[in-house]
N, C-alpha and C positions, 0 to 999 in steps of 0.2 A: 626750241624747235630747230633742226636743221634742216641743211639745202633740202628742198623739193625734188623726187626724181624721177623721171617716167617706169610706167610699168605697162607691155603694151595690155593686160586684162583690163585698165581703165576705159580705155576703149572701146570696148566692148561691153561695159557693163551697164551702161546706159547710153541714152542719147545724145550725147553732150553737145553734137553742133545741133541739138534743137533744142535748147535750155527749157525755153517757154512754152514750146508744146507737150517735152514729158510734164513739167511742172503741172500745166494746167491738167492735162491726165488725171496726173496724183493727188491734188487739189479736189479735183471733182468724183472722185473716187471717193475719199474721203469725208467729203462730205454730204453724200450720197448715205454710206455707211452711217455716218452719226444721226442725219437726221432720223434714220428708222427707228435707231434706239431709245433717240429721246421722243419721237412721236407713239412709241408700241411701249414706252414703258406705264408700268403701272403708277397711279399717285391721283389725286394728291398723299403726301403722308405728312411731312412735318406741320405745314401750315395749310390753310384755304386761301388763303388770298388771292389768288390766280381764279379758286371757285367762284367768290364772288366778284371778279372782275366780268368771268364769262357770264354769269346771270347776269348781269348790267349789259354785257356786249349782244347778250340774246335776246333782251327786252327790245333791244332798239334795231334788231334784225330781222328781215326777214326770214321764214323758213326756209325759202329758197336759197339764202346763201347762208344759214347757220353754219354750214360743213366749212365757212370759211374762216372758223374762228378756230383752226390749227393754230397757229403762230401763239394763242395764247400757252400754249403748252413750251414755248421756249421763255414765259414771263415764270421766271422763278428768282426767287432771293431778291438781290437790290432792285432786279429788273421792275416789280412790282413800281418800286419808287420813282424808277427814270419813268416808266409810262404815263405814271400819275401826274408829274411834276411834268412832262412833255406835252400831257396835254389841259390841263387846266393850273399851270404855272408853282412856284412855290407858295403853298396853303402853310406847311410845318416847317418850326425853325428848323429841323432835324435833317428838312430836304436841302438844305445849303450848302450837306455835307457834297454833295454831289454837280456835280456842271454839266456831266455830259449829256443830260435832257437839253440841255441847250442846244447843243451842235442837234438833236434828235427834231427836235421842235425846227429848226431853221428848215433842217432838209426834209421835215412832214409839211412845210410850208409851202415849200417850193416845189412839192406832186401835188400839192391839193390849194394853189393860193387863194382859190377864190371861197371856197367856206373853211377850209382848217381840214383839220383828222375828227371824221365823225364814228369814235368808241376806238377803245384799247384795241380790240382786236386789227383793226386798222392801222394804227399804231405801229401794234409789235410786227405786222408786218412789214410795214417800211421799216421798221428797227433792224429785222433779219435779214432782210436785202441788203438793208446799210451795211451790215456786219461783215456778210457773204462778203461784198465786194471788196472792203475794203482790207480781210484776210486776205481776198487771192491778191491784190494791191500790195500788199504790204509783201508778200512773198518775192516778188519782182521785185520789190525794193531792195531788200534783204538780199538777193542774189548780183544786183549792181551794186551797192556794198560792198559785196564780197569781194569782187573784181575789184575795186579800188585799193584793197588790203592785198589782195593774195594775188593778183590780175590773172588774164586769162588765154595766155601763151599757151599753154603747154595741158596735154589731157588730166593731169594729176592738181593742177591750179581751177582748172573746170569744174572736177569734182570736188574740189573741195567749196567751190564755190556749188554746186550745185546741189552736194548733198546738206551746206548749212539752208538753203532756204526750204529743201523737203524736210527738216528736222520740224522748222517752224510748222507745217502745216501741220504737222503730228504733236504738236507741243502739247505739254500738259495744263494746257490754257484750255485744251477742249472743244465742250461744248459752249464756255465763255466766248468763243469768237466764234460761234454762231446765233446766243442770243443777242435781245438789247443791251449790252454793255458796251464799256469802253474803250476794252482791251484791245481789239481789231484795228479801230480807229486812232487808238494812238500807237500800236504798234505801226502803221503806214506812217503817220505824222513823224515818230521817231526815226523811223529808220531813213524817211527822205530826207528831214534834217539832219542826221549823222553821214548820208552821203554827201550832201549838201557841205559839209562843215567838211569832211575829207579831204574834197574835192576842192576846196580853199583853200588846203594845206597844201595841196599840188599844186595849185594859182600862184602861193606864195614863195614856192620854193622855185618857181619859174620867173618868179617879177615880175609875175601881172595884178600890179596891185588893183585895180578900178574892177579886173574881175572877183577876184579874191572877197574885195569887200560886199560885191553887191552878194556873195557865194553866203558870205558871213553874217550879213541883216537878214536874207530870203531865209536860211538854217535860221535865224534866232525867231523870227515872226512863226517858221513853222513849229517849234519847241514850243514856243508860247500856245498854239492851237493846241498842242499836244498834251500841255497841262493843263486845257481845259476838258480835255478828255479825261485825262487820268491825273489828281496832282502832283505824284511821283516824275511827273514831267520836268517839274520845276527844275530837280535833280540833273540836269540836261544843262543847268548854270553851270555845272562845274567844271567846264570843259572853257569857257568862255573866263573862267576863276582861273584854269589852269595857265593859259594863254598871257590872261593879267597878269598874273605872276611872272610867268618868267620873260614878259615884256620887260618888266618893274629889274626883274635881277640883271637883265642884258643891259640896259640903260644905266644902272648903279655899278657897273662893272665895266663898259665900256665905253660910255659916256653917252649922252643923248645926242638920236638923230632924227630930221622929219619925218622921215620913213619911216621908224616906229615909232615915235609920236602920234602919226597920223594912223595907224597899225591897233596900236593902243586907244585912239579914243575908239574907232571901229568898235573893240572889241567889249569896249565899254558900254557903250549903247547897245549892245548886243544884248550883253549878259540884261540891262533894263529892261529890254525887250522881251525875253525870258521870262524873267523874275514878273511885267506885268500879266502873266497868264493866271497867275495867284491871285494880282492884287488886287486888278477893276473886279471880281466879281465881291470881293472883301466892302469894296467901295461903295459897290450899291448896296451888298446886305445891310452897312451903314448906316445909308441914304436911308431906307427902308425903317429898319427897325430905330436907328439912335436920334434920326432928324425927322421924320415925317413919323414914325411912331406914336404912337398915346402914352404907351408904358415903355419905356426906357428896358432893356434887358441887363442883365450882372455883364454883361462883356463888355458892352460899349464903355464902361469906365476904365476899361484896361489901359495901361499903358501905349501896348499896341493892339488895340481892338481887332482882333477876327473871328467871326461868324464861324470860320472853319474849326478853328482849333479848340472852340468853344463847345463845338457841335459834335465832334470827334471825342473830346472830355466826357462830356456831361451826358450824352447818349449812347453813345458808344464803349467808352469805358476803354479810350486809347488813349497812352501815356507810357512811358518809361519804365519799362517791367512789370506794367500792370498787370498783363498778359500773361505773366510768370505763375501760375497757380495749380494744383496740383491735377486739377477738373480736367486741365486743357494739355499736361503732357503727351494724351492720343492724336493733337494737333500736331505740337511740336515734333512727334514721331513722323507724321504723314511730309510737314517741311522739311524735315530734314536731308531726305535726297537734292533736294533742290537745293537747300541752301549750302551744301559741301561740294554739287555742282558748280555754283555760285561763287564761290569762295576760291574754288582751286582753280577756275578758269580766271578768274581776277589773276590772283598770283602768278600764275600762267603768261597771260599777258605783261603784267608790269615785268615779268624776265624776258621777256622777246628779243631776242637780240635784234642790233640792226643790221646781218646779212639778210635777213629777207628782202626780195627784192620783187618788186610789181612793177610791170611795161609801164604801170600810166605815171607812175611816181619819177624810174629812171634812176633812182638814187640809193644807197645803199645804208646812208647815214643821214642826220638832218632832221630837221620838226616835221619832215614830210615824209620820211620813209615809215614805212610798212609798223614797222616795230613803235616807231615812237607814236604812230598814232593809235595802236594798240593800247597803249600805257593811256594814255589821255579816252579813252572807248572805256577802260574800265574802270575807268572813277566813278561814273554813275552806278552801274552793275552794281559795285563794291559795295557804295554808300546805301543803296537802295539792299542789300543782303545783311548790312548791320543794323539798318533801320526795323527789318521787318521781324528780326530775331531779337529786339528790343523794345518795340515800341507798337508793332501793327499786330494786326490779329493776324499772326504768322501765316496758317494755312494759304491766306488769298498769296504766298508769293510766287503756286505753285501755275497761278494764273497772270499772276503782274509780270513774271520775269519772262514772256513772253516776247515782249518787246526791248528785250535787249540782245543786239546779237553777239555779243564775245560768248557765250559759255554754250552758242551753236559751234561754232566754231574753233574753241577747246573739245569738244565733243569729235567732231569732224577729222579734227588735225592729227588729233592724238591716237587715229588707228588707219591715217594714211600708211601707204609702203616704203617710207625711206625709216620705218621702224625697223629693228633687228630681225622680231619675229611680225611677217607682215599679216598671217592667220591670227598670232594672236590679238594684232591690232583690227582687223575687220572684226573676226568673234565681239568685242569689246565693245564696238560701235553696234555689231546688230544688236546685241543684249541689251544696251542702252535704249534703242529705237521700240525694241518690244517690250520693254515696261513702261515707255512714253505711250504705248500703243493701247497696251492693256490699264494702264490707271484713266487712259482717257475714254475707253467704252465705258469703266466703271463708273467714273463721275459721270457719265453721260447717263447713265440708270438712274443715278442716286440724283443728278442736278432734273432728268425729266420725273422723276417722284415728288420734289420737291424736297427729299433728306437730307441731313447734313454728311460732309461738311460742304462749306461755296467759299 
């Protein structure tokens, strides 16, 4: 990536000194547009599940507000599972695979404390609100991010901060961040912990250590919510791995000092703090099935017992090239845009040079400049685009990598005007923006049908 340069069309092209009121515009445009689709599409087709949810939600309804059992047309695919498990708790080992009914159930708590959510449709509606909100949340995040990386001097730094957080709203995540899932919700959780965690690298290269660290615990507790939203959250340790590291090499190379000592356990407890977004709920499935049980399950003798990785295995049919099979190349087809998106904005990244330069940083080189916190941003990305072309049931990457913003802004950079040809860098970016536009009305048919794929 080289220097940044103005061009005065930026200016013009949008509203930049109203970030958050075009944003919100485009946000609700959008999702204006989506919701019709998935409300006016035809289905069910693959499965009934949802059918018989709404027979249950209209037993216990009155006629007067049957019309209010919309929301049940955004319960499709796993959704089914978080409703269930949201509101009458985990019944099947199989729902373990899942947490985010938890955060679902805390905040159906806290609008209804005094009797609970009476019926799914209830439910998926507080699901959808949750959703809503915390998309356009996350978009805002995602655009204060970007300013920490790219900062927001100059109109061509704006946009590109502006146009990564409208990419997100158009992401091929969907109609996924508009139903009950978990994609919404931990894309806000991630992105404020990665600003969070930035913004410590700025504290640090300033020598505010007492800020720096409370920047680094507040980022790790939010990472941790965030895999309990989605577990690919956990993936968010690697930054807190990265850190250890080369605390570990400065100390073996230039000898130990308090200052990163005390730097170093920080970062250590961090990464714990992390890593517990996995393991208390490992702890109670435990508690549950291996101690208070009757019948003992085949995992609790493992080595290292979890419920997830169990559940993943044995129901799911996830595992290290499982995935690999002749059935599912129409999959591996559909990920594949994303995961060469994926791929080449990693690499992207880790080449960053360090002349980039951002107001809030001030520095042009350092564990705080622009570029090196690029490189440390796309470790998870990476890890998270080898995992899923190995091990996950590919297709969902097309919605997990939603919440990560490097390969927004691979996207963004790479048809700014300090390009040779600066037409063909916008062409590049609009072509991009219209098949993120057009795959997502499509899945938006296909997820309110109920057909594959999700």
């Amino acid at each position: 990536m080289s220097q940044l340069s103005e061009r005065p069309y930026t200016a013009k092209l949008l509203r930049l000194d109203s970030p958050v009121g075009s944003l919100t515009l485009a946000f609700l445009l959008w999702k204006f547009l989506l919701y019709f689709v998935i409300a006016f599409s035809p289905g069910p087709g693959y499965d009934t599940s949802t059918t018989l949810m709404l027979h249950d939600s209209a037993a216990s309804t009155s006629a007067s507000t049957t019309a209010l059992l919309w929301p049940l047309k955004f319960a499709r695919w796993d959704s089914v599972y978080f409703l269930h498990i949201a509101e009458k708790g985990y019944v099947f080992e199989q729902e373990w695979a899942f947490s985010y009914p938890r955060i679902l159930n805390i905040v159906a708590s806290a609008v209804r404390p005094s009797g609970g959510v009476d019926g799914p449709a209830n439910l998926a509606l507080i699901g959808v609100i949750l959703s809503h909100a915390t998309h356009y949340y996350s978009v805002l995040a995602l655009y204060s991010l970007s300013t920490n990386i790219f900062g927001d001097e100059t109109s061509t730094q704006k946009l590109i901060c502006f146009l990564s957080a409208a990419l997100h709203i158009i992401s091929p995540a969907g109609a996924f961040l508009s139903a009950p899932y978990g994609e919404p919700i931990f894309s806000l959780l991630n992105f404020v912990g990665l600003d969070l965690y930035t913004l410590s690298l700025i504290a640090e290269h300033r020598r505010s250590a007492l800020l720096r660290d409370f920047q680094v615990l507040t980022a790790a507790v939010i990472f941790a919510l965030a895999t309990v939203a989605r577990s690919n959250g956990v993936l968010s340790g690697c930054l807190f791995a990265y850190d250890a590291a080369w605390l570990i090499w400065t100390t073996l190379t230039q000898g130990p000092s308090i200052y990163n000592v005390r730097r170093l356990a920080v970062i250590l407890v961090g990464g714990c703090v992390v890593a517990s977004g996995m393991i208390v709920p490992q702890v109670l499935a435990f508690r549950e099935y291996c101690v208070l049980g009757s019948e003992s399950r085949p995992w609790c003798s493992s080595l290292l017992p979890s419920i997830y990785s169990w559940v993943q295995s044995y129901y799911w049919n996830v595992g290290l090239f499982r995935y690999w099979t002749v059935s599912n190349i129409p999959l591996f087809a559909i990920a594949a845009p994303m995961l060469v998106v994926l791929a080449k904005s990693s690499i992207w990244a880790l080449k960053a040079p360090s002349t980039l330069r951002s107001k809030r940083t001030g520095v042009r080189s350092s564990q705080a400049s622009p570029g090196a916190m690029l490189i440390r941003l796309a470790l998870p990305q990476g890890l998270l685009a080898v995992m899923a072309l190995t091990s996950y049931h590919v297709q969902i990457i097309n919605r997990i990598a939603s919440g990560y913003p490097v390969w927004y802004w691979w996207l963004v950079s790479s048809a700014m005007p300090n390009l040779q040809d600066p037409q063909k860098g916008r062409r590049g970016l609009v072509l991009a923006a219209q098949a993120m536009v057009a795959y997502a009305l499509i899945q938006a048919v296909l997820f309110g049908s109920f057909l594959p794929p999700a």
